[in-house]
C-alpha positions in Angstrom: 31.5 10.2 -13.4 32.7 8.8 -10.4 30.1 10.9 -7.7 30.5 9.8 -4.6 34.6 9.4 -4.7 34.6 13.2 -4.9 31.8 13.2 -2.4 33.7 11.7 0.0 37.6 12.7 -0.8 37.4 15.4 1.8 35.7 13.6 4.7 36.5 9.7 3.8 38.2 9.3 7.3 35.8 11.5 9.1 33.1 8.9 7.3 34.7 5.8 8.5 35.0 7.1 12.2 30.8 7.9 11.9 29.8 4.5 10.3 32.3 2.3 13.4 30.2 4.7 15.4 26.6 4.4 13.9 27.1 0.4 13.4 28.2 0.6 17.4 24.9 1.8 18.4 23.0 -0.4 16.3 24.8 -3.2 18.5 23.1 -5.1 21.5 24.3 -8.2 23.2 21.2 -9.8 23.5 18.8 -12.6 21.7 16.0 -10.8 19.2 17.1 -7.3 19.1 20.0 -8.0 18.5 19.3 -10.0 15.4 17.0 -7.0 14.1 19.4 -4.8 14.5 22.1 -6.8 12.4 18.8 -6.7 9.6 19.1 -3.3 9.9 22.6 -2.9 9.5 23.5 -5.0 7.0 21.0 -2.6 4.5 23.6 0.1 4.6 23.0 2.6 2.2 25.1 5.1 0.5 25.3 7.1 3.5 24.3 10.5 2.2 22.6 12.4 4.9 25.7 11.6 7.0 28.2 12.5 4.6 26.0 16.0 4.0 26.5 16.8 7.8 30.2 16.1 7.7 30.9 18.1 4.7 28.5 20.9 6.2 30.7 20.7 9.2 33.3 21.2 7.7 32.2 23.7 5.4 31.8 26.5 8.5 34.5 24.7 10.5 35.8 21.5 11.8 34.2 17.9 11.9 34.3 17.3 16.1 32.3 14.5 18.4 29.7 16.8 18.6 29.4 16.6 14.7 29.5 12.6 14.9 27.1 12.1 17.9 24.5 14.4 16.5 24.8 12.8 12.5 24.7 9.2 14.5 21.2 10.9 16.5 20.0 12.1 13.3 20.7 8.5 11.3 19.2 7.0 14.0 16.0 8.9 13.8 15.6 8.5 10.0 16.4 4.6 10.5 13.6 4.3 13.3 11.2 6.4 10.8 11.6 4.0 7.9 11.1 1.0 10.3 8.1 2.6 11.4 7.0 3.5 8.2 6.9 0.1 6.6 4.6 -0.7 9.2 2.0 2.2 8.3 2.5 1.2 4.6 2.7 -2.6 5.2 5.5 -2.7 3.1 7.5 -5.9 2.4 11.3 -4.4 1.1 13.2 -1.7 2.1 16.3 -1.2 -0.3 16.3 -4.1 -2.1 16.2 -6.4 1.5 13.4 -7.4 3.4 11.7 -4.9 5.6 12.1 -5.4 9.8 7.8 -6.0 9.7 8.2 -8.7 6.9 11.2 -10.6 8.9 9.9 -10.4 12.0 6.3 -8.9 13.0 4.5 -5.4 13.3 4.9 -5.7 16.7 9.1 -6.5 16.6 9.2 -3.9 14.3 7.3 -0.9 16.3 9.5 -1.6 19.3 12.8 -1.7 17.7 11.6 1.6 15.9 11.3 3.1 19.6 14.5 1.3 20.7 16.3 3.2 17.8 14.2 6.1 18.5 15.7 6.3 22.0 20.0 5.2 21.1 18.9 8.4 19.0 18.0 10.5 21.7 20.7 9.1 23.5 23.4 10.0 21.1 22.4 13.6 20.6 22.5 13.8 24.3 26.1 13.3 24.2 26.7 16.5 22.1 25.5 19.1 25.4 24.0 21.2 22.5 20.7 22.5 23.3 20.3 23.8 20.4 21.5 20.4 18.4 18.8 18.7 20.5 15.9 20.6 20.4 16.0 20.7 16.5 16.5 17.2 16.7 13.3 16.5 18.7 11.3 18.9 16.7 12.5 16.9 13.6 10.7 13.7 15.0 7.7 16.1 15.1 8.1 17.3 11.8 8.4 13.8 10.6 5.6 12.6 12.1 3.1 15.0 11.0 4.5 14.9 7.5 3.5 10.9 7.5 0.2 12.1 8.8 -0.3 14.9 6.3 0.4 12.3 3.5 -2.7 10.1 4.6 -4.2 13.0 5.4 -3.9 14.1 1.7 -4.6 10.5 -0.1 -8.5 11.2 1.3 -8.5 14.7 -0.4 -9.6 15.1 -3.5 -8.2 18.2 -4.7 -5.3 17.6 -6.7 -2.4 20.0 -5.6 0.9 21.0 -5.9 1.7 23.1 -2.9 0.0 20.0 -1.0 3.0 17.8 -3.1 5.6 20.5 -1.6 4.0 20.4 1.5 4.6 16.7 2.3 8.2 16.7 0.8 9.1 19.7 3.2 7.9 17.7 6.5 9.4 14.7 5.5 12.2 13.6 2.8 12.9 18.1 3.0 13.3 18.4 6.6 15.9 15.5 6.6 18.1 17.2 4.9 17.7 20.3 6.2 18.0 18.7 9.6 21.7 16.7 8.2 22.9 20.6 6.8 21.8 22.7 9.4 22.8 20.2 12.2 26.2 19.9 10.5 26.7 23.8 10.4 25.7 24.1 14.0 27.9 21.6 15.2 30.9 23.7 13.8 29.9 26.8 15.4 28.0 28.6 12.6 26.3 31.9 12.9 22.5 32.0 12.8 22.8 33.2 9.7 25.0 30.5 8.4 22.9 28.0 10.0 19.3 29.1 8.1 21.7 29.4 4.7 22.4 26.1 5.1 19.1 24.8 6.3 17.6 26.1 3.1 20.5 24.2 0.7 19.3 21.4 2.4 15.5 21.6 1.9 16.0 22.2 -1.4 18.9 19.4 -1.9 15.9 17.1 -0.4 13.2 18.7 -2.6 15.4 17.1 -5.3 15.8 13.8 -3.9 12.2 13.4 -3.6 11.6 14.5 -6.9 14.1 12.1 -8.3 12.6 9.2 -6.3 8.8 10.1 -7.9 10.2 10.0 -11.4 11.7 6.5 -10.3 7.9 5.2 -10.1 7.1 5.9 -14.2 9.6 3.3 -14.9 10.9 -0.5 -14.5 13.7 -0.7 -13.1 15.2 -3.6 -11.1 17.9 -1.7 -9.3 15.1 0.8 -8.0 13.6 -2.3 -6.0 9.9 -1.2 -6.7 7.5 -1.8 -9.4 6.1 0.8 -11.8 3.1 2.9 -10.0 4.1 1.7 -6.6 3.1 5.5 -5.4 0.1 5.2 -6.9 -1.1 2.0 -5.6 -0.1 3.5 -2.1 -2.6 6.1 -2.9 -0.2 9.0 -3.7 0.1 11.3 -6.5 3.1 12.4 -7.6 4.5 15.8 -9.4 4.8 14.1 -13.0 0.9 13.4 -12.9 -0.4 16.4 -10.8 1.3 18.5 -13.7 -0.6 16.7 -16.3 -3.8 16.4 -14.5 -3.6 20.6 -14.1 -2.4 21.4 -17.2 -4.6 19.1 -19.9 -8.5 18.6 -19.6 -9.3 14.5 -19.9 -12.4 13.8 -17.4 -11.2 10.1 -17.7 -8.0 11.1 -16.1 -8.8 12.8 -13.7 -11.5 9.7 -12.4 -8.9 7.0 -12.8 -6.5 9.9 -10.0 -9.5 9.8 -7.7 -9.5 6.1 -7.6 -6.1 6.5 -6.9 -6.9 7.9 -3.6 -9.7 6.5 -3.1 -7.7 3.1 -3.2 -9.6 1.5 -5.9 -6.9 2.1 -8.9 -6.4 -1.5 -10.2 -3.2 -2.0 -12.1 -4.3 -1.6 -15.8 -5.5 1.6 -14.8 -2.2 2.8 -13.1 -0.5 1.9 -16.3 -2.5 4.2 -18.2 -2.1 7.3 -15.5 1.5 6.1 -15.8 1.7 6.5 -19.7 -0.5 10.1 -19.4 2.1 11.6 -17.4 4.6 10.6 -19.8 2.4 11.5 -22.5 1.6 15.3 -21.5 4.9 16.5 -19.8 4.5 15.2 -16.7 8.6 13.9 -16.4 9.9 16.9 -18.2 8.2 19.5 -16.1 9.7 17.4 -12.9 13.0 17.8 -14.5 12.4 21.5 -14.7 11.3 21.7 -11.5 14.2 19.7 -10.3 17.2 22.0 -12.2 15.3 25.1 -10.2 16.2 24.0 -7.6 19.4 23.0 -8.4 20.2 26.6 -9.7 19.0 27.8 -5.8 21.7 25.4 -4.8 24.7 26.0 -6.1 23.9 29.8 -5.6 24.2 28.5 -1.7 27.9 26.8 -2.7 29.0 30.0 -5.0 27.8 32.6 -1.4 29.1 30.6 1.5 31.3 27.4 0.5 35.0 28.7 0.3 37.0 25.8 0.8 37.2 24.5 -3.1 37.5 21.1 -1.9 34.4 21.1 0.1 32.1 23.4 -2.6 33.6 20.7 -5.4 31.8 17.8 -3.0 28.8 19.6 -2.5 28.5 20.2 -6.1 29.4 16.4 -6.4 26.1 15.6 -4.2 23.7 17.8 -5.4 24.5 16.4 -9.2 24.3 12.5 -8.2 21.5 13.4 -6.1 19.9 14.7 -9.7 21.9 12.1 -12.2 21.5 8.8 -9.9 19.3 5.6 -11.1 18.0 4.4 -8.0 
């Protein structure tokens, strides 16, 4: 099925108008940064945290300039993120392309984060929300802590799932419940309407993280990292937190410490890797996964009226689920 044409029917103009607006502000007329920020643009992407503000926008009320400055702000911020995370994870691709830090230098890469960091600011500015731009500065906090709660966790030894939640809330989460609940309040949604939406979008980014950790059990060119990539960063992921709570192998749970203690060679991830498999590990993220899926069409049945729209939402939240990479 063809996802993201239904995605996009009802918004496709209001998409165009944001990406000749985003790729605007990712323009400067002069010598390096302006070559970093054609790398950056050139990466693309599907566009999906935009095109969840628009259709949220349009879900409660109209797509307006406030809607496109503050999606633009909120791109802008999760562009500036990634380009800083690749530096904290010294990490050579980024979809596929090479990463800003690999290109050019930790250094180019750390100030073009905070020159992105900045036309984001910038941009949000321009909607005179208060409300759009405080939850937009809070978002960089919540960002930011979530990175440091990550390393924070790598040096803890228990193994946890609430801790797993805990990272995907301030981080992969709270984009999307930033791109939902910006998108309501930008077409004049009650309070109500706003936290309704905030929570479809937590849990729509609950999925996607999800998703993207059952990427790491398997080759896959098209994903553009190798099997165990998490692990080797020192993370562990629901599929093997589920089988190390739920089976009782000392030697598993010794090769997950070495995991974040950093010492996991790549033999060793393989086995982890097959364990998971092994004991459940991918079926209970599955599970896990149509939960929430149940929690959010419940949101599209309660407040989406417009068929159009509820059909597009229901669109995203089942490629978000069904996509390979």
């Amino acid at each position: 099925m063809d996802y993201l044409s239904l995605i996009t029917q009802p918004i496709e103009k209001d998409l165009n108008d944001f990406i000749a607006l985003f790729e605007r502000s990712l323009t400067h007329t002069e010598g390096l940064l302006s070559q970093v920020l054609e790398h950056i643009r050139q990466r693309g992407g599907k566009r999906m945290r935009p095109m969840l503000i628009l259709l949220m926008a349009k879900c409660y009320g109209r797509i307006s300039s406030v809607t496109q400055n503050a999606g633009v702000g909120l791109e802008l911020l999760h562009t500036a993120s990634l380009v800083h995370d690749d530096v904290v994870d010294e990490s050579s691709e980024r979809r596929g392309q090479a990463s800003v830090n690999a290109t050019y230098n930790n250094k180019v890469a750390v100030l073009t984060g905070d020159y992105l960091l900045s036309t984001a600011l910038l941009h949000v500015s321009y909607t005179d929300n208060q409300t759009i731009i405080q939850y937009l500065s809070e978002l960089g906090r919540t960002l930011a802590s979530g990175e440091i709660l990550q390393l924070s966790n790598i040096q803890n030894q228990e193994v946890s799932e609430d801790v797993y939640y805990q990272v995907i809330k301030q981080k992969t989460a709270a984009l999307f419940e930033a791109c939902a609940g910006i998108g309501a309040l930008s077409a004049g949604a009650t309070p109500a309407q706003v936290e309704a939406a905030k929570l479809f979008g937590q849990n729509l980014g609950i999925i996607f993280q999800i998703r993207d950790d059952i990427f790491d059990y398997y080759e896959s060119k098209e994903i553009g990292k190798p099997t165990g990539n998490d692990m080797a960063e020192g993370k562990l992921t629901l599929p093997i937190i589920y089988a190390l709570r739920n089976t009782r192998y000392e030697s598993m749970n010794k090769l997950a410490m070495k995991v974040k203690n950093g010492t996991i060679n790549t033999d060793e991830i393989a086995v982890l890797v097959e364990f998971a498999k092994a004991n459940g590990g991918i079926d209970y993220a599955e599970r896990r996964m149509n939960e929430f899926r149940s929690l959010c069409l419940d949101f599209l049945d309660s407040e989406v009226k417009d068929a159009p729209i509820k059909s597009a939402l229901r669109a995203y939240v089942d490629f978000v689920i069904e996509r390979n990479k």
